[in-house]
N, C-alpha and C positions, 0 to 999 in steps of 0.2 A: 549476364542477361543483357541482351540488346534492347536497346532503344532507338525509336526511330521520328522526327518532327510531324508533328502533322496540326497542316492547315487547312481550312475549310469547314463548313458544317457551322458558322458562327450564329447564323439563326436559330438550328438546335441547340446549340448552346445555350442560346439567353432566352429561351423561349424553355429550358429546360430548367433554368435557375427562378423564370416565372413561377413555374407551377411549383417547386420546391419552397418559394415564397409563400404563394399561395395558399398551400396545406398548412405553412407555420402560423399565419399569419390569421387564415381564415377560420372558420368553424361556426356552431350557434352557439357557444359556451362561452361564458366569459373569459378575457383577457385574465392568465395567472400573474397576480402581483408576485414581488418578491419575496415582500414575509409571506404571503401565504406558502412559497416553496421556501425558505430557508426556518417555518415554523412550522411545517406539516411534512417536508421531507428531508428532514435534517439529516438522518443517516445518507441519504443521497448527496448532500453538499457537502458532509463532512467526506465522503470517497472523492468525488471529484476533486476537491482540494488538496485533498491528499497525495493523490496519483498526479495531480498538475506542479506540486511543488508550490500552493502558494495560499497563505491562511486569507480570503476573501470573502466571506458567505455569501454577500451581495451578487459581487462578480459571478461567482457558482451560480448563484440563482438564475443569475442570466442567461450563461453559457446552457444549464440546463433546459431552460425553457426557450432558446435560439435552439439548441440539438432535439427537441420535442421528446425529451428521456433519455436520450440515449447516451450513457454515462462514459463512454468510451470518446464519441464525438466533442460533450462538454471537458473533458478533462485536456483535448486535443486545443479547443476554444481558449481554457483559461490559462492553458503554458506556453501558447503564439503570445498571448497579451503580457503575457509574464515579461518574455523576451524583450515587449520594447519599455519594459520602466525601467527609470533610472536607478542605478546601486545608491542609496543613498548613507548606507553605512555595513557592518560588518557586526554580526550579532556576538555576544560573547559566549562561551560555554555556561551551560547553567546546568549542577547536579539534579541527579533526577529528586535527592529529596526535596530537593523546592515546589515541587508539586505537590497542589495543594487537593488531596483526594477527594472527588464522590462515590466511587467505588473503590474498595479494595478488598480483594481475595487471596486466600493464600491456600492452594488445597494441599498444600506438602505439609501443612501444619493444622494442628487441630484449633490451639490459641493462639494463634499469632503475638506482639506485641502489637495496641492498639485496636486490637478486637479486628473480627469477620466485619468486612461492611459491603451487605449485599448489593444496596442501590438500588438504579434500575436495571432490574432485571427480569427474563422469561426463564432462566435458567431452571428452575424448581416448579415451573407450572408448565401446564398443558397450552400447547399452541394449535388454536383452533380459527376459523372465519368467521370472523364478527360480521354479522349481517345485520347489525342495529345500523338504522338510519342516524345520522349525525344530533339530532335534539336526545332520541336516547340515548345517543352512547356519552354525551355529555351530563346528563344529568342521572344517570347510575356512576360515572366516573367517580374512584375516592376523593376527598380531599387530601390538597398538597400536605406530606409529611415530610420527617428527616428520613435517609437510609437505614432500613431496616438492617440491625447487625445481629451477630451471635457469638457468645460465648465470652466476650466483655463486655463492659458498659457502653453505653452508647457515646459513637466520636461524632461531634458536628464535622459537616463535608469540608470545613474550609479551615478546622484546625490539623496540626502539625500531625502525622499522623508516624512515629518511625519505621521504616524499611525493614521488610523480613531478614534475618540475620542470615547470615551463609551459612554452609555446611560447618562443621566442625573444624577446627584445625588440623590441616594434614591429611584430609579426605578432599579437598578441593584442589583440583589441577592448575597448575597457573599458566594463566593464555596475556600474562599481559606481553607487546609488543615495544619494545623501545623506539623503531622503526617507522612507530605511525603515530608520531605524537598533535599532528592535528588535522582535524576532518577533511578528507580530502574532496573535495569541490565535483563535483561532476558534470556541474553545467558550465564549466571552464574547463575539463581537462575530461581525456575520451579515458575509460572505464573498462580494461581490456584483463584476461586473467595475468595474477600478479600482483594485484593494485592492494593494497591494506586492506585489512578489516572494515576498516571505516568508510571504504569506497562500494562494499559491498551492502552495507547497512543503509548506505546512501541511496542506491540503486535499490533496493528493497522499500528503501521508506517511500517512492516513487512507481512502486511497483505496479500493474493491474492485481486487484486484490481476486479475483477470481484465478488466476492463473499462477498469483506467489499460492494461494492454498492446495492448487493444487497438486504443484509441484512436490510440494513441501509433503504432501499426504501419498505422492505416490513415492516418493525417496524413504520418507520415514517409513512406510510399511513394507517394504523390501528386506525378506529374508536376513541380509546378516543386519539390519536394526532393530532385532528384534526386543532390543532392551528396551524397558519403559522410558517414554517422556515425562515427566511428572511437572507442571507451572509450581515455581518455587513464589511468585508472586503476578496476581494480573492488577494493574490500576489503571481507573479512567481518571482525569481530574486537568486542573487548570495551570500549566507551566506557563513561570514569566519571560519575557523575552524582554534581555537586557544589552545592552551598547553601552562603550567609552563615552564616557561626557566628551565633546568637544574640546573641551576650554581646559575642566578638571581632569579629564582621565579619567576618574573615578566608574564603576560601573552606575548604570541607570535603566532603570526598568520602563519601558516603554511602550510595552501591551503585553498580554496575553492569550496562550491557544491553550485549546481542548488537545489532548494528546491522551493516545492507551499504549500503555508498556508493558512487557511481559520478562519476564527470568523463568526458563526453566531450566530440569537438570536432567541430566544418563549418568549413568553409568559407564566403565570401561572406557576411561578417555586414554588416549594417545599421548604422552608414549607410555602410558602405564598398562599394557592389555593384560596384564592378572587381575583387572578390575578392582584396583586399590584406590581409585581416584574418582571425582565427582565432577563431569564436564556440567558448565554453567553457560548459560545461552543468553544474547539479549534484543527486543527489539521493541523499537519505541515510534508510532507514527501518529500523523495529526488525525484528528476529532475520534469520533464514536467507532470503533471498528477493532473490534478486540481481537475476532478471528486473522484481520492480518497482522496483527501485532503477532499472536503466538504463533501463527506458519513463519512468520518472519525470527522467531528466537529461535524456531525450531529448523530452520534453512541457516540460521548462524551456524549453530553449530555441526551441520551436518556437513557443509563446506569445511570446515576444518580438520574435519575428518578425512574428507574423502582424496582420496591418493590414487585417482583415475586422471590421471594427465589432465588435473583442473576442468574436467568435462561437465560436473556439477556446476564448478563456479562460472564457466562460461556462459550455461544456462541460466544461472540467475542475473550477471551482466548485460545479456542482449536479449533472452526469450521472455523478458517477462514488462516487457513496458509498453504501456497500454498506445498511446498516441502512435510509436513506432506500430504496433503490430493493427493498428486500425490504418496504419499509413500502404503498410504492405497491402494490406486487403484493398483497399480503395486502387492503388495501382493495375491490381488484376483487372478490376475492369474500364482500365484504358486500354486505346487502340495497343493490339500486338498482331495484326497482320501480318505483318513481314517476318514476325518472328515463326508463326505458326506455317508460313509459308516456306521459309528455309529448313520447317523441321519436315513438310510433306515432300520435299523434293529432296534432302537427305534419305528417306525412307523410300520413296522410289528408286534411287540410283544403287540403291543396296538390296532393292528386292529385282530392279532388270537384271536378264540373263545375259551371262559374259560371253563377249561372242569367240574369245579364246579357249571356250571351254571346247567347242568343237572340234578343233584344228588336232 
């Protein structure tokens, strides 16, 4: 695609960034604080933060109420500001049992170990339009309780809660890779079909979460998937984030994020196609946003699957990142005059008549 300079028109310009001020800036409504958007649209800054690659709620806040909503703009906002802080250290791996549950589900199993813990959740009720003005819908509100569980006793949110077991012995396929023994960085190194597992998990965990679901929905329901997906476990809860001491080496825990993880499982994995085997999937991204976790466990493993000249995995490397595909679209409409002008004069010189046709 050509590109071509263009100068002039600096008064539309900044007479255009006015009025783009103005609308953000203006209105009769009050000024939105931050806690009000990081305590009244938390699902909102936990996507942004997620897709931007950076645990901020604040920052979110910002970015969202600078972009006036629009979650694609914010998340473009808070991965520029990403880029200029400094590396200040190197987080270390941390198991997922260190996460310390408020939900966890298990629908592969009926008793889990550790009990069903429903949490917050709409999953089992009717989703309807609250039309209570805010004094009513605050004071019909229940009071705060623990998560509601079933089928064991009740677990407090923030004790140890253990990990669903795996398949049985000898039914589970093994995918570990010796190959990819640590995360591969993708705001350091370009992300092209090829890359490890963990380069793909990374690029997912970064994903536009409307475009990983859907992908993920349109691959999985295609004819030869037609094997069930089943979540072998879904959890929301609070992972710590830990670094080398300085001085000691030792690890140290030095905050924590909201993160939802997902495992599920198929059937007929690769290389076993007599269907002797249990393929296991997994995906793990920051705050409240369960449906990209599971598109995301459920694109793990369908990329492994798939033996279409990495055409899958491509799509999930380059078609699914939100600031890149809001960056294309913002391009379209810059000047391309010249472009659209070598396509109309291409098309004339092939629709005039040859004057050798005569002869």
């Amino acid at each position: 695609m050509g590109y071509s300079g263009v100068r002039g028109g600096q008064e539309a310009i900044h007479a255009a960034e006015r009025l783009a001020r103005r609308d953000r800036l203006g209105g009769a409504s009050r000024w939105l604080e931050l806690d009000q958007i990081t305590g009244r649209l938390g699902l909102a800054v936990d996507r942004v933060m997620g897709e931007a690659g950076l645990w901020a709620p604040e920052l979110a806040a910002r970015a969202i109420r600078q972009s006036r909503g629009d979650l694609l703009e914010a998340a473009q906002l808070l991965r520029a500001h990403r880029s200029t802080l400094p590396r200040l250290a190197y987080s270390s791996p941390v198991p997922a049992a260190a996460i310390r549950p408020v939900r966890r589900i298990s629908p592969a199993y009926r008793n889990p170990p550790g009990g069903q813990i429903l949490g917050a959740t709409h999953d089992y009720t009717p989703r309807i339009l609250d039309l209570a003005d805010e004094d009513t819908a605050r004071a019909t509100a229940p009071p705060p309780r623990r998560p509601a569980t079933a089928g064991t006793p009740v677990v407090a949110p923030d004790s140890a809660v253990p990990p669903v077991g795996l398949p049985p012995a000898g039914l589970l396929a093994d995918r570990r890779d010796p190959t990819d023994p640590e995360p591969f960085d993708i705001t350091r190194a370009p992300a092209r079909p090829g890359v490890p597992r963990s380069a793909r998990l990374t690029a997912m965990t970064r994903a536009e979460t409307g475009s990983l679901t859907h992908l993920w929905y349109l691959v999985a329901q295609a004819p030869h998937n037609a094997q069930p997906e089943i979540p072998l476990e879904l959890r929301r809860g609070h992972l710590p984030l830990r670094i080398e001491h300085p001085f000691t080496g030792s690890p140290v825990t030095v905050a924590g994020v909201r993160v939802s993880e997902a495992r599920t499982v198929r059937p007929d994995a690769r290389p076993h196609p007599d269907g002797s085997r249990i393929d296991i999937s997994y995906g793990l991204c920051l705050g409240d946003n369960e449906a990209k976790a599971l598109a995301m466990a459920g694109l793990d493993l369908l990329v492994h699957r798939d033996k279409t000249a990495d055409r899958l995995e491509q799509r999930v490397l380059t078609a699914l990142d939100g600031p890149e595909l809001a960056g294309y679209l913002e391009h379209l409409k810059l000047p391309h005059y010249v472009d659209f002008r070598s396509i109309v004069d291409r098309l004339r010189a092939l629709q005039a008549p040859n004057p050798e046709e005569g002869l």
